[in-house]
C-alpha positions as CSV (number, residue, x, y, z in Angstrom):
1,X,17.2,-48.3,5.5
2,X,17.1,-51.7,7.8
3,X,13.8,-52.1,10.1
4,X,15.1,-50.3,13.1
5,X,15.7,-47.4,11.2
6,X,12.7,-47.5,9.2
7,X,10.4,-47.9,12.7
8,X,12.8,-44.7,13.9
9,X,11.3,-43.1,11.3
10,X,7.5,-43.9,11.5
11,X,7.7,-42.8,14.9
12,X,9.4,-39.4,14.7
13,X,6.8,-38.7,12.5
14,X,3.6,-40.1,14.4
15,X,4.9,-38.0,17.6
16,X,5.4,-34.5,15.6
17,X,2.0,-35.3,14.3
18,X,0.2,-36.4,17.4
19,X,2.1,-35.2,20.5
20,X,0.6,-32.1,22.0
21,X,2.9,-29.4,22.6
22,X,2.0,-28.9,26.0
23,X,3.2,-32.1,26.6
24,X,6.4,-31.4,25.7
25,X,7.3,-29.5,28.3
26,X,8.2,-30.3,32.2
27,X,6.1,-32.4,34.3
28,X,4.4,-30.7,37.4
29,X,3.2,-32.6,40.6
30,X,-0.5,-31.5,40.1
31,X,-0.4,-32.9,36.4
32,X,0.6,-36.2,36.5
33,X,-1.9,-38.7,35.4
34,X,-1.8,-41.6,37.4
35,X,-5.3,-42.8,36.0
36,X,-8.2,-44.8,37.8
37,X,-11.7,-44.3,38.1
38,X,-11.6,-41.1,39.4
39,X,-8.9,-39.4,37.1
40,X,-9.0,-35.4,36.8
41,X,-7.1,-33.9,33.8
42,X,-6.1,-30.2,34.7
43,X,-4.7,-30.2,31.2
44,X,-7.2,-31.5,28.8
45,X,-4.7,-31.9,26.2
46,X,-3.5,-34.5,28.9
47,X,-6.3,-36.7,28.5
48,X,-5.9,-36.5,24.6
49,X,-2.3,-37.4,24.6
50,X,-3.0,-41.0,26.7
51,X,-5.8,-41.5,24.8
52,X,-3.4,-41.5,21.9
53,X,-0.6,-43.4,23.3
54,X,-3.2,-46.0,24.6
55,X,-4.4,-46.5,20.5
56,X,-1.0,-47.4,19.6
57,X,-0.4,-49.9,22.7
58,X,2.4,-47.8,23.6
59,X,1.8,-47.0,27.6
60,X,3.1,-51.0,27.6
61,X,4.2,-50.9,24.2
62,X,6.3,-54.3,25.0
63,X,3.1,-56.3,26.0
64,X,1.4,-58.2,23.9
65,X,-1.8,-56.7,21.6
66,X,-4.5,-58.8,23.0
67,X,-3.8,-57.2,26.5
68,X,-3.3,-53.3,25.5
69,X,0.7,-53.1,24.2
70,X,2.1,-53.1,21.3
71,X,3.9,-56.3,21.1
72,X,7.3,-54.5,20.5
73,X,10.5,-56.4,21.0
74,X,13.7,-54.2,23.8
75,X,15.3,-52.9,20.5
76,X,12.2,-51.0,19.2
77,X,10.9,-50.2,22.7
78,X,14.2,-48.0,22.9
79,X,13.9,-46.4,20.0
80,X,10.2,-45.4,21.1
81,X,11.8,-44.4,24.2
82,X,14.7,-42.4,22.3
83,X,12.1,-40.7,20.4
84,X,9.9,-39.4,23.6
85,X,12.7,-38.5,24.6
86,X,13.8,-36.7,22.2
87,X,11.3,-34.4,22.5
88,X,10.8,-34.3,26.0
89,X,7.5,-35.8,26.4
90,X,5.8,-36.2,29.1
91,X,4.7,-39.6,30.0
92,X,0.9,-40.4,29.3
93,X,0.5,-42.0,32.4
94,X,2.5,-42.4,35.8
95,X,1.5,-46.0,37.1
96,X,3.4,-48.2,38.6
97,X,1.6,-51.7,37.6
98,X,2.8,-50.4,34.5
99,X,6.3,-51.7,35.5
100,X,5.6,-54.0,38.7
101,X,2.0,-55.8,38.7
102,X,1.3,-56.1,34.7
103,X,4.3,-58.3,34.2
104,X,3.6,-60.0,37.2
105,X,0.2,-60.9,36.0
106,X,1.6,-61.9,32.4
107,X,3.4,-64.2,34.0
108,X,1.3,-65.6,36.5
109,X,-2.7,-65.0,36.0
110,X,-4.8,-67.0,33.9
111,X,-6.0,-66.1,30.6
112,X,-9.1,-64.6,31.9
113,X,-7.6,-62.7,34.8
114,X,-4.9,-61.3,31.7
115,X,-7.5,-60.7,29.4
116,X,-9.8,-58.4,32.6
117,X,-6.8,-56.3,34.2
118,X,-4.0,-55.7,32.0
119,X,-6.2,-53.6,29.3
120,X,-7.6,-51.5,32.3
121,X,-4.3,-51.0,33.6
122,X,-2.5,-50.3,30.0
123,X,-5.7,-47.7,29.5
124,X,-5.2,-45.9,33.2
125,X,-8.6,-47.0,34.1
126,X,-7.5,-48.2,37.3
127,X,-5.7,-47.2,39.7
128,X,-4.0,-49.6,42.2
129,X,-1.9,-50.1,45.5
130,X,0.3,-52.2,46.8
131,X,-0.6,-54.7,50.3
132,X,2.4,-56.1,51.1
133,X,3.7,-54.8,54.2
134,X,2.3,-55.6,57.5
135,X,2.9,-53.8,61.4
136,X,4.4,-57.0,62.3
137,X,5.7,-58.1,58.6
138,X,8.2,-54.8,56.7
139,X,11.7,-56.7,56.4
140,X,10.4,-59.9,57.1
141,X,7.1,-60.2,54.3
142,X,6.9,-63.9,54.8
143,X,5.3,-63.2,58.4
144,X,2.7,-61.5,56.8
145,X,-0.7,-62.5,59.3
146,X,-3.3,-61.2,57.0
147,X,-5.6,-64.3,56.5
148,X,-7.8,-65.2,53.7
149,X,-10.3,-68.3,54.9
150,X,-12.1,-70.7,52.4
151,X,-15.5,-69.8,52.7
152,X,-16.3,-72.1,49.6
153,X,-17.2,-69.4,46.9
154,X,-15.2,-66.7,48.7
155,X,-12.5,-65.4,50.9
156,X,-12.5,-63.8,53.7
157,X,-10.3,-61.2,54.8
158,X,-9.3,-59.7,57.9
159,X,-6.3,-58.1,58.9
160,X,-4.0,-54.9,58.2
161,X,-1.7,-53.8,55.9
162,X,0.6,-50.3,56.1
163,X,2.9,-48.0,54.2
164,X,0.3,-48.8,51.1
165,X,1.2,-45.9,49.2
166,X,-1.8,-44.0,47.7
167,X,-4.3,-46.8,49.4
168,X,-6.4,-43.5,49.6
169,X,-7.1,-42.7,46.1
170,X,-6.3,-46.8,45.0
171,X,-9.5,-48.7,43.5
172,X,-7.8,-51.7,43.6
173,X,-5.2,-53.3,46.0
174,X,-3.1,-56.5,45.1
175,X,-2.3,-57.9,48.4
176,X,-0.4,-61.3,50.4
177,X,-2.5,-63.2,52.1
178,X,-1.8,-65.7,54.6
179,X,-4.4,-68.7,53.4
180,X,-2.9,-71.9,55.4
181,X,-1.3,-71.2,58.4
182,X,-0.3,-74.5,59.5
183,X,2.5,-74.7,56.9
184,X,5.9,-73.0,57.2
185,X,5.3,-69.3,56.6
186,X,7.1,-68.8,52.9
187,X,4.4,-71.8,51.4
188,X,1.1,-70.5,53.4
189,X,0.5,-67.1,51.6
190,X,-1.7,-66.0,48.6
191,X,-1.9,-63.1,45.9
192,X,-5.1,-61.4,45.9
193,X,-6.7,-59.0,44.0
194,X,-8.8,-56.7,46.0
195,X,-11.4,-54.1,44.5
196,X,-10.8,-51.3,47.6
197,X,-14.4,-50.3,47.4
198,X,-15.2,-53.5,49.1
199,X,-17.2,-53.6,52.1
200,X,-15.1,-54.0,55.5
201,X,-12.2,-52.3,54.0
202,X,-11.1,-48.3,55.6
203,X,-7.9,-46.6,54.8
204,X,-5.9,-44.4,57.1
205,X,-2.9,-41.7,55.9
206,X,0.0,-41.8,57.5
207,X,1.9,-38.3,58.0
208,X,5.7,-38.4,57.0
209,X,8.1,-35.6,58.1
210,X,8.2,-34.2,54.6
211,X,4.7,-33.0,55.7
212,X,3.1,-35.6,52.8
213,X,1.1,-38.1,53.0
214,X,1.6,-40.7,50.7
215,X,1.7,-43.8,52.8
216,X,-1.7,-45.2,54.3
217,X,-2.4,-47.8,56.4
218,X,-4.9,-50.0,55.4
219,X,-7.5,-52.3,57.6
220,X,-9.4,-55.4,56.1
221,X,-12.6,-56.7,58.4
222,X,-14.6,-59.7,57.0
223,X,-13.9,-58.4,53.6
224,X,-15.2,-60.8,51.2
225,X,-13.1,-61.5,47.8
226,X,-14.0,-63.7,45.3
227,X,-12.1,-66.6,44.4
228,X,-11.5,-65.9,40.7
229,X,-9.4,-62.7,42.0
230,X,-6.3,-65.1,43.9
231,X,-3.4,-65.1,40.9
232,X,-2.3,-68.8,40.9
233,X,-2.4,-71.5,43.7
234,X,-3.6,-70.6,46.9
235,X,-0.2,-70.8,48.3
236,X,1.7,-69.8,45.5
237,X,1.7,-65.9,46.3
238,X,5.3,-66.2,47.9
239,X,7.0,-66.9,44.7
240,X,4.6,-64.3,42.8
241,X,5.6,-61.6,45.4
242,X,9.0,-62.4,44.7
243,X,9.2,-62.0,41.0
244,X,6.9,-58.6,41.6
245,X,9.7,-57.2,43.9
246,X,12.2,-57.9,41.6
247,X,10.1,-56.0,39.0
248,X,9.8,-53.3,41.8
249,X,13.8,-52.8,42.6
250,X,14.4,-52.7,39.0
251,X,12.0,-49.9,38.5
252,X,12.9,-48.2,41.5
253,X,16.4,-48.0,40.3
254,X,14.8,-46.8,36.6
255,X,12.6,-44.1,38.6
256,X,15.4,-43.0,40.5
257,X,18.0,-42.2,37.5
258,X,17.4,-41.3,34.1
259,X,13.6,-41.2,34.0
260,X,13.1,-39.3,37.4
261,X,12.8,-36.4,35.8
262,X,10.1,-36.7,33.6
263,X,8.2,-38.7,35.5
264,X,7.9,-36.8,38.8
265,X,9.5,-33.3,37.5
266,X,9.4,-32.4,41.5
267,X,11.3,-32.3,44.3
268,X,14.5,-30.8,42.2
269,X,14.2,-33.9,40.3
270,X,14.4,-32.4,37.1
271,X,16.6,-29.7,38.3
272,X,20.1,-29.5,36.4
273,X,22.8,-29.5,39.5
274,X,25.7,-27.6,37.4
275,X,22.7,-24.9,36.9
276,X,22.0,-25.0,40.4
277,X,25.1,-24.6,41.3
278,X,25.6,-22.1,39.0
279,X,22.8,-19.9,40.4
280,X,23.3,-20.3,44.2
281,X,27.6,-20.4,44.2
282,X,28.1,-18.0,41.2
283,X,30.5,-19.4,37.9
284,X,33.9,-18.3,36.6
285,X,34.1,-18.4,32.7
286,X,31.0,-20.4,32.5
287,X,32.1,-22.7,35.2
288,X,31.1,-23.8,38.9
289,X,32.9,-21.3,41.0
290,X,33.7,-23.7,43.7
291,X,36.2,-26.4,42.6
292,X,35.2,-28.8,45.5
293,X,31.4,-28.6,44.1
294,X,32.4,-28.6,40.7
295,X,34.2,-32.0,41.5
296,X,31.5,-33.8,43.7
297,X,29.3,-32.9,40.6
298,X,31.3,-34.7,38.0
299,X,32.0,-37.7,40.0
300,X,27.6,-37.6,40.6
301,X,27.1,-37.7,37.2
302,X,30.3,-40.1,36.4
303,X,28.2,-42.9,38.8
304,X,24.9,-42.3,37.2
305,X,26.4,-43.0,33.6
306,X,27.4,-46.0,34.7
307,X,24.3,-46.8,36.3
308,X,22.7,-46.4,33.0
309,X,25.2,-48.4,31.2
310,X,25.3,-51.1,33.6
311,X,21.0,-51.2,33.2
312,X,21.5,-51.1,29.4
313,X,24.4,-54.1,29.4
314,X,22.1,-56.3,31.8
315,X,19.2,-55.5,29.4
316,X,20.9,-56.6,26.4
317,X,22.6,-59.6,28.3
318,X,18.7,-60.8,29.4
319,X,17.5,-60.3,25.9
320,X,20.4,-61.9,24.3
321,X,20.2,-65.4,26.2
322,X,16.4,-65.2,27.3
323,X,17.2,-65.1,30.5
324,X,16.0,-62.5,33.0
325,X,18.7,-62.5,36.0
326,X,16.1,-61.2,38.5
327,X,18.6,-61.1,41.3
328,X,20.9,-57.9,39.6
329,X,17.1,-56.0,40.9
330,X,18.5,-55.3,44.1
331,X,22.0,-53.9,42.5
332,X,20.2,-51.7,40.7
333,X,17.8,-50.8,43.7
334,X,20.6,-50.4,46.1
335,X,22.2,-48.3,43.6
336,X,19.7,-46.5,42.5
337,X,18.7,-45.6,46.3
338,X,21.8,-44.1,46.8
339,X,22.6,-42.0,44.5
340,X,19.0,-40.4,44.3
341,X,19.6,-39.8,48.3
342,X,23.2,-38.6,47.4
343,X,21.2,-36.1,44.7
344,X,19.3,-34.2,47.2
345,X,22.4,-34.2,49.7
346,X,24.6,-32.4,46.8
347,X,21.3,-29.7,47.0
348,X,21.1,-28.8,50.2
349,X,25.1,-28.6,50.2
350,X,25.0,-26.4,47.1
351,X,22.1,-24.3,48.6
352,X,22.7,-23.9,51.9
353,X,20.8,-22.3,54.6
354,X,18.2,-21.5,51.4
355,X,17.9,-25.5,51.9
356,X,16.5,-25.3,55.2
357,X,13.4,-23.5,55.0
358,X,9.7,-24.9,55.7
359,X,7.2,-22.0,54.6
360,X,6.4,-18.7,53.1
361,X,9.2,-16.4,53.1
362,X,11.7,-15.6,52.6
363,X,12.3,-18.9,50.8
364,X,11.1,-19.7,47.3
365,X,8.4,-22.5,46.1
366,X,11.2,-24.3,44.7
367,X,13.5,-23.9,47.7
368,X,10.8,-25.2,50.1
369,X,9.6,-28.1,47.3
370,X,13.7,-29.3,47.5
371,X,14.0,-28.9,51.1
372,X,10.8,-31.2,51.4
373,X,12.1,-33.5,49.0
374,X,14.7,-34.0,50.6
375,X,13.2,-35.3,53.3
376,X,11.3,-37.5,51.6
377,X,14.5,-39.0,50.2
378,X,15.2,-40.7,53.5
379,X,12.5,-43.1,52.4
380,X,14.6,-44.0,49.3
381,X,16.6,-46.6,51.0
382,X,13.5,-48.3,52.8
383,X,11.0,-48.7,50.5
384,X,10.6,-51.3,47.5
385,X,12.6,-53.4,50.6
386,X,15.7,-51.6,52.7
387,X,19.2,-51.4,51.5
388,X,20.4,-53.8,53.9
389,X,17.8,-56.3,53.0
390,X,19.2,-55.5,49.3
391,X,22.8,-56.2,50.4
392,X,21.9,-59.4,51.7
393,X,20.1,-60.6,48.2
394,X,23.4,-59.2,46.7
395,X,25.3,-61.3,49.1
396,X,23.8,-64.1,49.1
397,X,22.3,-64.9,45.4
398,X,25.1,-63.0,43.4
399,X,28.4,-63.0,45.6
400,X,27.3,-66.7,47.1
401,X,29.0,-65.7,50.4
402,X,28.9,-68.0,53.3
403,X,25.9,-67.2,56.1
């Protein structure tokens, strides 16, 4: 039996033994655990089951032990993977610094910085939002006008910062900074670390058209943050942000196909189209009735399998030669966006008017859950930076075409 096999093995067993049943089964909207200091477990075996992934390093299993992983290398990570989902688990925790700010620290923060956040954030402790976007800096982040001035021990803060998902129920907030505005705009900015029960900082939601309210935006006055919480040189956050969004797109495009399902498990997400289809168009001999459907479905499912393959190749590639290609992030997001948008589209087409309703009846909690999730699609190709901003990185780092 070689190693891989062996560690196949060990954790087969370790999951029948220590994975709760309830947690094998789909994940609802109300029991996701994002974590932070004010985490609520509506299923208590919830709490038990991230308690024992967290033992075993394996919400982060690929970071190293001293900061809360396990230290695995890509080849056993997948097999871990293969073996959650193997049994449909649920994922112990839903966080993105998981993905986006915890490798972004590895590679950036100082031992002491490392050795204070990523534990919290491998154990759910803390929950965290992202300050990137400004009113007058979305497509253009380098104009970001939120300044940080020396004030010797401290900085202070004062500014604004909007679409920061879940700023509401966020305890911390990594966040660009503009800290020397007399340089050009890409070399002035810094990457704070923000504790968002700081004095001088409020939070307001901001109403979307899916009737949610994920996005806040957030206002800074006088806020005072220590020194010790800026990752790098002052004016170093411009390359940090950078390698963060490319940790973003990647996940985004990760989130959107094959893991969309258990990690949200709303929104149709983990909805089966060919059953769908099946229940709202009728079948012939176990088949999609209509021919055109049937077709759009196959050539859906044709593009995400080569999604997945394409994610897998570049994976193997990187871990082959070392080398990260960070700039295949916005293939992937670009992609990614897509075809989650073109997901949704093939559901309203296979539902129909039963797509179109808003509340009570005569429309069904799942109808009205797609039909807002749907509209919250829209967002898909804006988010984690725009499609178009993608196609330029794709153009201009990977195709090298001319200006």
């Amino acid at each position: 039996m070689s190693e891989l096999e062996s560690f196949r093995a060990e954790v087969r067993a370790w999951l029948e033994c220590n994975c709760p049943m309830s947690m094998r089964t789909p994940l609802t909207a109300e029991q996701v655990v994002w974590g932070g200091r004010h985490e609520s477990f509506i299923n208590p075996e919830a709490r038990l089951w991230l308690e024992r992934m967290v033992e075993r390093g394996w919400t982060v299993p690929r970071w190293p032990k001293q900061y809360g992983g396990a230290g695995l290398d890509a080849a056993h990570e997948q097999v871990l993977r293969e073996e959650l989902d193997r049994i449909d688990a649920r994922p112990p925790l839903i966080a993105f610094p998981l993905w986006m700010l915890g490798p972004a620290l590895l590679e950036f923060a100082n031992e002491e910085q490392k050795r204070f956040h990523l534990p919290r954030i491998a154990r759910g402790e803390i929950r965290w939002c992202q300050g990137y976007s400004e009113p007058g800096a979305g497509s253009d982040l380098a104009a970001v006008q939120t300044r940080a001035e020396d004030r010797g021990d401290h900085y202070l803060v004062n500014g604004s910062k909007i679409w920061t998902s879940y700023a509401d129920k966020s305890d911390w907030m990594f966040c660009l900074v503009r800290t020397d505005p007399s340089v050009r705009k890409q070399e002035g900015i810094g990457f704070l670390l923000i504790d968002m029960q700081s004095p001088g900082i409020s939070v307001a939601p901001i109403r979307l058209i899916s009737g949610a309210s994920p996005f806040c935006q957030v206002f800074l006055a006088d806020v005072k943050v220590p020194k010790h919480q800026l990752v790098g040189r002052p004016n170093q956050g411009w390359s940090i942000a950078k390698r963060l969004l490319e940790y973003e797109r990647k996940w985004f495009s990760e989130l959107d196909q094959s893991r969309i399902g258990h990690i949200v498990g709303v929104g149709g997400a983990s909805v089966a189209l060919p059953a769908l289809a099946k229940e709202y168009l009728g079948e012939t001999a176990g088949r999609i009735a209509d021919e055109a459907i049937r077709a759009e479905l196959i050539a859906h499912d044709i593009d995400e399998m080569a999604l997945q393959a394409t994610l897998l190749r570049i994976d193997e590639r990187a871990r082959a030669s070392g080398v990260d290609d960070g700039s295949m992030a916005s293939v992937f997001k670009y992609y990614g966006a897509r075809l989650y948008k073109e997901r949704h589209e093939l559901m309203m087409k296979i539902m129909g008017t039963r797509a179109l309703g808003w509340q009570d009846e005569p429309f069904t909690a799942t109808e009205l859950d797609i039909t807002r999730h749907w509209l919250r699609s829209k967002g898909n190709s804006i988010e984690g930076g725009t499609s178009e901003i993608q196609l330029n990185i794709i153009a201009k780092r990977l195709l090298e075409l001319p200006d």
